[in-house]
VEXRO-552809 format. One record per atom (N, C-alpha, C, O): residue number from 1; residue in three letters; atom name; z, x, y. Coordinates in nm, 2 decimals. Last residue first. Layout:
# residues N
 num residu atome      Z      X      Y
 NUM    Ala    CA      Z      X      Y
...
END
This chain:
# residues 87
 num residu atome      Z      X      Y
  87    Unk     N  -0.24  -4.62  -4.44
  87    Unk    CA  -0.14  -4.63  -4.54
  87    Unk     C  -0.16  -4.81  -4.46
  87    Unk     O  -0.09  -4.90  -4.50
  86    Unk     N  -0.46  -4.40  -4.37
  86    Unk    CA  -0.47  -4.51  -4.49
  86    Unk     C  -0.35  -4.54  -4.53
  86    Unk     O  -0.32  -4.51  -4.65
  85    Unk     N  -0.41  -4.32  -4.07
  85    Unk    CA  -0.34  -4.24  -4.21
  85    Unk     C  -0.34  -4.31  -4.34
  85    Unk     O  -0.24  -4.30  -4.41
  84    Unk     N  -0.49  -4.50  -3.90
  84    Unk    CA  -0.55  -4.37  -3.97
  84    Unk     C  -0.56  -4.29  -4.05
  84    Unk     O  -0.65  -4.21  -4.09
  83    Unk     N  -0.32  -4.72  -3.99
  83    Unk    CA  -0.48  -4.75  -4.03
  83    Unk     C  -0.55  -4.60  -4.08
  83    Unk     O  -0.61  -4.56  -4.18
  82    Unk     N  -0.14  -4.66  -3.86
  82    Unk    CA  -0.10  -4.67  -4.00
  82    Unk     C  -0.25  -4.68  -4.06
  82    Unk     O  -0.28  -4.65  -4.18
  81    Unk     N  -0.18  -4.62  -3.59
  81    Unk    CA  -0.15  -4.50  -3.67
  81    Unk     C  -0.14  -4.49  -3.82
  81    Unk     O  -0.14  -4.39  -3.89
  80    Unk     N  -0.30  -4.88  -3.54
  80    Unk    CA  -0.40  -4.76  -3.54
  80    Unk     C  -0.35  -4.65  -3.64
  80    Unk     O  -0.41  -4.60  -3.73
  79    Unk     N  -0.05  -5.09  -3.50
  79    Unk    CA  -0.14  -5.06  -3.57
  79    Unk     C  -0.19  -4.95  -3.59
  79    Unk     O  -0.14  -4.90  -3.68
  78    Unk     N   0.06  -5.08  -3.24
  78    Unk    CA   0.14  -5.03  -3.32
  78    Unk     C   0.03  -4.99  -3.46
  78    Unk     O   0.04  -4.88  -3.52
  77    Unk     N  -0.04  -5.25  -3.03
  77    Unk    CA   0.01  -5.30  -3.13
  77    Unk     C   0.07  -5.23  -3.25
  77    Unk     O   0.11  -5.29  -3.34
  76    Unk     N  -0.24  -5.05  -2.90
  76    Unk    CA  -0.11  -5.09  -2.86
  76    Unk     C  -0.03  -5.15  -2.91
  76    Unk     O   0.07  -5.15  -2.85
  75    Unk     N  -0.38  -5.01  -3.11
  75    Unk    CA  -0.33  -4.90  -3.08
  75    Unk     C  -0.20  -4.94  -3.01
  75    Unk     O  -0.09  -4.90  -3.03
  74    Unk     N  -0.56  -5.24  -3.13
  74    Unk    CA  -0.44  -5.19  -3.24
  74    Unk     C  -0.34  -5.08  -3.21
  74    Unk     O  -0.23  -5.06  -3.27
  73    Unk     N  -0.65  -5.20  -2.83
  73    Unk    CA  -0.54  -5.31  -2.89
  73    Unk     C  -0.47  -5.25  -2.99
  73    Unk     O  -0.35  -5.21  -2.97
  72    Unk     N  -0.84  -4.99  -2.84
  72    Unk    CA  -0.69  -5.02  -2.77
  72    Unk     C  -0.60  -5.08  -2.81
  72    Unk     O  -0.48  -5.04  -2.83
  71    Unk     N  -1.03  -5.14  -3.04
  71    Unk    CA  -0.91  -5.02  -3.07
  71    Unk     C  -0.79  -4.99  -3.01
  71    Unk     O  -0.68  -4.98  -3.07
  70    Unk     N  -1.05  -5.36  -2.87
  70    Unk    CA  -1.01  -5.39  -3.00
  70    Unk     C  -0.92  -5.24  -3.06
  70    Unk     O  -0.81  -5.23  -3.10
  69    Unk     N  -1.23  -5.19  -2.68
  69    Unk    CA  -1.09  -5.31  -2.66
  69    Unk     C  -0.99  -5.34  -2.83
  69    Unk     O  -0.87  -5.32  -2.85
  68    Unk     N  -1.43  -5.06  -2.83
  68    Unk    CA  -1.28  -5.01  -2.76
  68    Unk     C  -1.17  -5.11  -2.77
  68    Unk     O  -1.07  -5.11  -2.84
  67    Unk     N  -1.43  -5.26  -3.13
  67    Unk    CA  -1.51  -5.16  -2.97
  67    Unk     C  -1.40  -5.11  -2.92
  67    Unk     O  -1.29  -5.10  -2.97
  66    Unk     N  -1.36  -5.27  -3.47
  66    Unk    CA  -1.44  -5.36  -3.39
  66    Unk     C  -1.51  -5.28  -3.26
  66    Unk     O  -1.62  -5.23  -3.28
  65    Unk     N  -1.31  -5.17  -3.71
  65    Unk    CA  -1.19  -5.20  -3.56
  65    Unk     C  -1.24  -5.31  -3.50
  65    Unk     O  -1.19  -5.42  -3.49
  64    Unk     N  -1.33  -5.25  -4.04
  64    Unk    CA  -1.44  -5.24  -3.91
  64    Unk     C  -1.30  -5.31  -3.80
  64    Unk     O  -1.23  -5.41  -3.80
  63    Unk     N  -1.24  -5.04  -4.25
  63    Unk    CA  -1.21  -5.12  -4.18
  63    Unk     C  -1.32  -5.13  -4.07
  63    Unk     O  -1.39  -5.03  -4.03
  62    Unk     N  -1.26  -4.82  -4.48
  62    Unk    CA  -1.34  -4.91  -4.45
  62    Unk     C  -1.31  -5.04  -4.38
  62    Unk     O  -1.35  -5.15  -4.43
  61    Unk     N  -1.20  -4.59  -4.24
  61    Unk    CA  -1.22  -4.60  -4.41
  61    Unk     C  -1.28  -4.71  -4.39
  61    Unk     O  -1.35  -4.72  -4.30
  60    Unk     N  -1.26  -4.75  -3.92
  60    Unk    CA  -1.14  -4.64  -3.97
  60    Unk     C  -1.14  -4.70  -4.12
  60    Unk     O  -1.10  -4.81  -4.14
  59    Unk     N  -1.57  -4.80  -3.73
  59    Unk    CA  -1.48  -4.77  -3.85
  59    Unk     C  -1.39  -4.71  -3.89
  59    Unk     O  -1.42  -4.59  -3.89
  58    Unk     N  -1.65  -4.91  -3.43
  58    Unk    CA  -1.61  -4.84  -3.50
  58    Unk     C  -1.53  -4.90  -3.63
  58    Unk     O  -1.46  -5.00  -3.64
  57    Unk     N  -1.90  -4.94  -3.20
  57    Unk    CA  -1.85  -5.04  -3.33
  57    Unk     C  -1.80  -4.93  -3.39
  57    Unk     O  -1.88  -4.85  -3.43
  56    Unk     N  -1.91  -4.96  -2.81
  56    Unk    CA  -1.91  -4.87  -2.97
  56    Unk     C  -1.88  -4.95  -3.08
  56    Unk     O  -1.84  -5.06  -3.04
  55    Unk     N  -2.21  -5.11  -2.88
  55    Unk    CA  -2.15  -5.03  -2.88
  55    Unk     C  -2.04  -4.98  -2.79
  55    Unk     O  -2.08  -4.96  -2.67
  54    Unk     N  -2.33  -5.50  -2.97
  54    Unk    CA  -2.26  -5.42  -2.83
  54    Unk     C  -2.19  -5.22  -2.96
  54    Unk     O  -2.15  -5.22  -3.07
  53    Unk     N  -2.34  -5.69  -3.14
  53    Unk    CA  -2.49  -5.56  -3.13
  53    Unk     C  -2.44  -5.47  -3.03
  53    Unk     O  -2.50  -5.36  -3.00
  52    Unk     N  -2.25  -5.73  -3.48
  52    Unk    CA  -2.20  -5.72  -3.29
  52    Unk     C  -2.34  -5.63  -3.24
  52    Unk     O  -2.40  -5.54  -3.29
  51    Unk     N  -2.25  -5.74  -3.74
  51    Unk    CA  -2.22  -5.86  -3.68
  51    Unk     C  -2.25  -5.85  -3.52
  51    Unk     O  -2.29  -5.95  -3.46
  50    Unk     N  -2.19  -5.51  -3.91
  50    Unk    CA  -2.07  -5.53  -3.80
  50    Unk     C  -2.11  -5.70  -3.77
  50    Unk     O  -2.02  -5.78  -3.78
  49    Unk     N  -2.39  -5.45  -4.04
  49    Unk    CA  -2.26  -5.41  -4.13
  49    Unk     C  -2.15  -5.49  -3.99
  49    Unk     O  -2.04  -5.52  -4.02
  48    Unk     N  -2.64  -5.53  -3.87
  48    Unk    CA  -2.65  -5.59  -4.03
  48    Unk     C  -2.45  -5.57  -4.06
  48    Unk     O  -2.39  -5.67  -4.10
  47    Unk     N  -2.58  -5.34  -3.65
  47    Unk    CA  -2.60  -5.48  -3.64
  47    Unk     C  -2.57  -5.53  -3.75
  47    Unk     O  -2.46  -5.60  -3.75
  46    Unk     N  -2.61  -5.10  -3.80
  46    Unk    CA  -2.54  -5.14  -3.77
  46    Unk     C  -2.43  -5.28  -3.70
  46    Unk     O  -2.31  -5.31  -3.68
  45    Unk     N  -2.88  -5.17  -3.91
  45    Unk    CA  -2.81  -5.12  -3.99
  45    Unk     C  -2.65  -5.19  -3.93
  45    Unk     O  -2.59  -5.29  -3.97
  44    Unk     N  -3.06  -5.12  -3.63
  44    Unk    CA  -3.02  -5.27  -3.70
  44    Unk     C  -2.91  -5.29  -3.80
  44    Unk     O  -2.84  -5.39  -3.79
  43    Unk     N  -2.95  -4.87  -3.52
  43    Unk    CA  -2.90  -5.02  -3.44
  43    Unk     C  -2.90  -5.12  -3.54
  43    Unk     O  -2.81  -5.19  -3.57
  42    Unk     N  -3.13  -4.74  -3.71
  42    Unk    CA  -2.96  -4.74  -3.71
  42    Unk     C  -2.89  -4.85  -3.65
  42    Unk     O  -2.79  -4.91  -3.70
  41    Unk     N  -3.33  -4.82  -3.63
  41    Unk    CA  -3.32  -4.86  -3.76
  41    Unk     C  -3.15  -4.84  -3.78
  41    Unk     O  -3.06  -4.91  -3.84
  40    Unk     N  -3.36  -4.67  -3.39
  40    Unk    CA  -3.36  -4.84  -3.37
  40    Unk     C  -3.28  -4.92  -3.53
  40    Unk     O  -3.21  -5.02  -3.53
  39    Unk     N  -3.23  -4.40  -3.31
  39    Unk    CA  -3.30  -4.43  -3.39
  39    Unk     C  -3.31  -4.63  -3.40
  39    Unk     O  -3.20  -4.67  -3.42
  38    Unk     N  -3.14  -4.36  -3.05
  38    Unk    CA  -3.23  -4.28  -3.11
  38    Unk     C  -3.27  -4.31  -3.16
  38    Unk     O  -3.39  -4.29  -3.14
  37    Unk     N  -2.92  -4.57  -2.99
  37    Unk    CA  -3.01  -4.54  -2.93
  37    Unk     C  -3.13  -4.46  -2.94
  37    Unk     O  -3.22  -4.47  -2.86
  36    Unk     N  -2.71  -4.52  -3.19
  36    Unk    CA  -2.82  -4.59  -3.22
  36    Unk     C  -2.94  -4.62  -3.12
  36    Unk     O  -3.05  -4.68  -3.15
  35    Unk     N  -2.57  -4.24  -3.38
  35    Unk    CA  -2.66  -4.27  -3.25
  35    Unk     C  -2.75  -4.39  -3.25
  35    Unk     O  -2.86  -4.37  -3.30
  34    Unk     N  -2.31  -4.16  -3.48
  34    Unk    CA  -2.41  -4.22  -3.51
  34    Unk     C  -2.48  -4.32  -3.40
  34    Unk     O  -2.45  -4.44  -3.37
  33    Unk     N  -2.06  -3.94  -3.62
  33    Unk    CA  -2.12  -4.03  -3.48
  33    Unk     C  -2.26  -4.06  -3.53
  33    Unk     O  -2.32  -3.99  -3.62
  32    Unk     N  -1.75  -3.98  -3.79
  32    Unk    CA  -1.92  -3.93  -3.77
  32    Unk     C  -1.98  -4.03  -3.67
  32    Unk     O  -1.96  -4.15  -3.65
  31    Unk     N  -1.52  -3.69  -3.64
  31    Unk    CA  -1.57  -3.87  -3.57
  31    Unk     C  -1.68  -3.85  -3.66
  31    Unk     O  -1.75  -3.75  -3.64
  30    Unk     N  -1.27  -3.50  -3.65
  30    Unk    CA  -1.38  -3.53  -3.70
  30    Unk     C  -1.43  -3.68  -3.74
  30    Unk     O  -1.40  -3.76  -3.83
  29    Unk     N  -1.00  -3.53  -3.58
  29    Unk    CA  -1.09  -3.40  -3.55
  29    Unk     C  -1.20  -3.43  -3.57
  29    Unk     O  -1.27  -3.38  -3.48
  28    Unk     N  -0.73  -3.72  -3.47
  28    Unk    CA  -0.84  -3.74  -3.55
  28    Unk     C  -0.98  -3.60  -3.50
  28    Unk     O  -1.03  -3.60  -3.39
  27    Unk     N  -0.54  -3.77  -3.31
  27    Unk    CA  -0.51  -3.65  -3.37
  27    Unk     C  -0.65  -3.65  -3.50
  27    Unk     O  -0.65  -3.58  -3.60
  26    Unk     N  -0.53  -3.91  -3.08
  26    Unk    CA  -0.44  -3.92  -3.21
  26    Unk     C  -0.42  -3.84  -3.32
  26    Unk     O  -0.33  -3.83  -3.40
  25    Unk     N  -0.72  -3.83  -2.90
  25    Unk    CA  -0.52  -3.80  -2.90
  25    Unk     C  -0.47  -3.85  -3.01
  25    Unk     O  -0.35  -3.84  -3.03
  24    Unk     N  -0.94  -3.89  -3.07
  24    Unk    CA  -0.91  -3.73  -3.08
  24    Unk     C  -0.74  -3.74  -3.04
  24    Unk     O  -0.65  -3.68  -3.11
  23    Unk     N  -0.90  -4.14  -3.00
  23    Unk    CA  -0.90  -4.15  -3.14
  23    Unk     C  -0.92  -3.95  -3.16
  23    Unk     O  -0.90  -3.89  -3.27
  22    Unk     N  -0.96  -4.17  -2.69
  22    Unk    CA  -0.83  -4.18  -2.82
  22    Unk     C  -0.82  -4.17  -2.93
  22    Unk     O  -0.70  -4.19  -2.97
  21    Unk     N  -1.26  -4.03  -2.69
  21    Unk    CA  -1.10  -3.97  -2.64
  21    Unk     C  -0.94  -4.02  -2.70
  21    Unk     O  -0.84  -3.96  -2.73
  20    Unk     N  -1.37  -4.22  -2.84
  20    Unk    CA  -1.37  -4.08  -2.90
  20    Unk     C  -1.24  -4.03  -2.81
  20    Unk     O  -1.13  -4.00  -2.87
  19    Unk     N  -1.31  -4.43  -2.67
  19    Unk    CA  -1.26  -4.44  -2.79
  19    Unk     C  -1.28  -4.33  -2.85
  19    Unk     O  -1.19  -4.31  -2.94
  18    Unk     N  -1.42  -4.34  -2.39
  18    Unk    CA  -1.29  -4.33  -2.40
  18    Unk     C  -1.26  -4.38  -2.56
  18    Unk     O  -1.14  -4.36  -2.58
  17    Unk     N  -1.71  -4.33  -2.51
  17    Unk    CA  -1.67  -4.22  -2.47
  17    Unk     C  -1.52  -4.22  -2.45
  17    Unk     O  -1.46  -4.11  -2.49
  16    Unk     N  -1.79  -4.59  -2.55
  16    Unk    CA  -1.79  -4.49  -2.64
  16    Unk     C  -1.71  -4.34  -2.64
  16    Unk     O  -1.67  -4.27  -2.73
  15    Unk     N  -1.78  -4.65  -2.26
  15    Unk    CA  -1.64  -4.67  -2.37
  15    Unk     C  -1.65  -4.64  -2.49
  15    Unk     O  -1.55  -4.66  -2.56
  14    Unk     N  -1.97  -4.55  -2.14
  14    Unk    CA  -1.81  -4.51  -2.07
  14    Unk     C  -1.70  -4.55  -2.27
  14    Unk     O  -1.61  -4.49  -2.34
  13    Unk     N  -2.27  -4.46  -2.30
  13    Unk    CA  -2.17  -4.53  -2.29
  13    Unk     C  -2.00  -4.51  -2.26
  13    Unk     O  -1.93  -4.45  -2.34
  12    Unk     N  -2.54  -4.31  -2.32
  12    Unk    CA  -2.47  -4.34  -2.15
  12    Unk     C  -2.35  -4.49  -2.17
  12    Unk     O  -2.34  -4.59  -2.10
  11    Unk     N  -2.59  -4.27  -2.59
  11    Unk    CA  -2.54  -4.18  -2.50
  11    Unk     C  -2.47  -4.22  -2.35
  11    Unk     O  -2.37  -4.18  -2.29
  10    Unk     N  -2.41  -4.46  -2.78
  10    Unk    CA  -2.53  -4.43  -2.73
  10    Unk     C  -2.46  -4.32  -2.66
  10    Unk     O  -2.34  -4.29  -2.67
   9    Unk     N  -2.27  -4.53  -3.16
   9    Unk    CA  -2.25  -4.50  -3.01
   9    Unk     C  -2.36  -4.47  -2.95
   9    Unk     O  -2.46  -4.46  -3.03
   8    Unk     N  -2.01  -4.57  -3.42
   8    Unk    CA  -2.20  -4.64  -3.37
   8    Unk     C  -2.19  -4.63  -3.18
   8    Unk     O  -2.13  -4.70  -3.10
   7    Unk     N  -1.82  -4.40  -3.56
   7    Unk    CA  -1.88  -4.46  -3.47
   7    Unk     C  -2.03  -4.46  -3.43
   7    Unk     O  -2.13  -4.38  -3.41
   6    Unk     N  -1.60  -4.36  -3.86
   6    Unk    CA  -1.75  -4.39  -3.81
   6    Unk     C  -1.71  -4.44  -3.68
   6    Unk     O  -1.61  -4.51  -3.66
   5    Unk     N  -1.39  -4.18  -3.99
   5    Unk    CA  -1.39  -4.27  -3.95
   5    Unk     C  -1.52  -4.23  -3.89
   5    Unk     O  -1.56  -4.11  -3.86
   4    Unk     N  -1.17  -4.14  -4.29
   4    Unk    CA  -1.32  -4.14  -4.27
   4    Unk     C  -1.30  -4.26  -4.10
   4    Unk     O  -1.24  -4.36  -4.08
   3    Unk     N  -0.84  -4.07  -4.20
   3    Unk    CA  -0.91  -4.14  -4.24
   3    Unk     C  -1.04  -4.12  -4.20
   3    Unk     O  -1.05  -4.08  -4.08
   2    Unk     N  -0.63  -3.78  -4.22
   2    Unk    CA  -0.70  -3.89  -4.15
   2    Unk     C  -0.79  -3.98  -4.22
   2    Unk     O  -0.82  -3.93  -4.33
   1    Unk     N  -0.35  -3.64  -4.35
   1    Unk    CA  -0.49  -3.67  -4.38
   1    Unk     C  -0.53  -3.80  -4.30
   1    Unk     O  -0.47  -3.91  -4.32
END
């Protein structure tokens, strides 16, 4: 079982787009995505929960990763897997 996991994303972003691609090789099926380019009120929302106005801002349960870089990181630190599997 994976963990709930959120992304705050636009459309013309490279690195929204390589954290959805790692976070599928890991074996994660189902991203909720959330568009903040569409709706403004979502940008602020997610501004308000994160702190960061840059996308992607993602969540694994209720961890804030932080953007790509930061996902990479845990990923290469051995982290990510234990994060996704809430343990």
């Amino acid at each position: 079982m994976t963990a709930h996991v959120i992304l705050y994303h636009t459309a013309s972003c490279p690195y929204c787009v390589r954290a959805e691609r790692l976070l599928e090789a890991k074996g994660v099926t189902e991203i909720e995505k959330i568009r903040v380019d569409l709706d403004p009120g979502q940008r602020v929302a997610m501004m308000e929960r994160t702190g960061r106005r840059t996308v992607p801002q993602i969540y694994v349960g209720d961890t804030h990763v932080g953007g790509f870089d930061d996902l990479y990181a845990l990923d290469q630190a051995g982290g990510l897997d234990s994060l996704l599997n809430g343990k």
